[in-house]
C-alpha positions as CSV (number, residue, x, y, z in Angstrom):
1,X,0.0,0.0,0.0
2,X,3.1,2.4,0.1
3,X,3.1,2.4,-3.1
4,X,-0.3,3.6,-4.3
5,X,0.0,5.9,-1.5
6,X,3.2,7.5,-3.1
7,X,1.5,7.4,-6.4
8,X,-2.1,9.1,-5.5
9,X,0.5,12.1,-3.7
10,X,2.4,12.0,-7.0
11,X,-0.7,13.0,-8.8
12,X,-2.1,14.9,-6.7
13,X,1.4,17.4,-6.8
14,X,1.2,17.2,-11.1
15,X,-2.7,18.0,-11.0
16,X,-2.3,21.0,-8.4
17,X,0.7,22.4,-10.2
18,X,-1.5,22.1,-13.6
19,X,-4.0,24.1,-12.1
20,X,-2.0,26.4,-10.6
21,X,0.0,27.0,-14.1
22,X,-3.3,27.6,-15.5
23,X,-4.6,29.9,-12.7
24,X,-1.7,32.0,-13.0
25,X,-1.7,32.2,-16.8
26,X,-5.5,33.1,-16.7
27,X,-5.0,35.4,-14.0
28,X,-2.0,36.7,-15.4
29,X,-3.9,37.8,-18.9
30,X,-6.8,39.3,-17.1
31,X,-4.5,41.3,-14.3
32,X,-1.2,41.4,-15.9
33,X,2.1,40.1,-14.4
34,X,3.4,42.9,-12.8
35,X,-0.3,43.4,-10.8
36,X,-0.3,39.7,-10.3
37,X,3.2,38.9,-8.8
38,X,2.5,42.2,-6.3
39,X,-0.6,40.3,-5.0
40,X,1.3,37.2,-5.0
41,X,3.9,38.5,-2.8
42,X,1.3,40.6,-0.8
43,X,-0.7,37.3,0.1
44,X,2.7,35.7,1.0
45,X,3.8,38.3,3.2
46,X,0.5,38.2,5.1
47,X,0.7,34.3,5.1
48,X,4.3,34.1,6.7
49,X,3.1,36.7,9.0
50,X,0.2,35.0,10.3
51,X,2.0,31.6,10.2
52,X,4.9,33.3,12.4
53,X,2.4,34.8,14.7
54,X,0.6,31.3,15.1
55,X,3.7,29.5,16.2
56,X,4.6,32.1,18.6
57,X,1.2,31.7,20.1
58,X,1.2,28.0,20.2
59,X,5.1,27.5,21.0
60,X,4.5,30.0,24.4
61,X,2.3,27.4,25.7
C-alpha cells in the first residue's frame, strides 16, 4: 500500500501544479504580471506573518 500511497501524492502534486499554471496564466492575462506577482507577494507576506504569529502563540504554551 506504500506504493499507491506514493503514487495518488504524486498525482495529486502534477494535477495541483496544472492548475495552478493555469490559474496563473488566466490570471496573469486578465490582471497582468506585474499586478499579479505584487498580489502574490502581498498574500505571501500576510501568510508568513500570520504563520509566524501562530507559532509564537502556540510554542509560548
Amino acid at each position: 500500500m506504500p506504493e499507491l500511497r506514493s503514487a495518488i501524492t504524486a498525482i495529486e502534486i502534477i494535477v495541483g501544479a496544472a492548475a495552478a499554471m493555469l490559474l496563473g496564466d488566466y490570471l496573469g492575462y486578465k490582471l497582468g504580471r506585474w499586478r499579479l506577482a505584487l498580489i502574490v507577494g502581498i498574500v505571501a507576506l500576510v501568510s508568513i506573518v500570520a504563520f509566524a504569529t501562530y507559532a509564537a502563540v502556540v510554542g509560548s504554551n
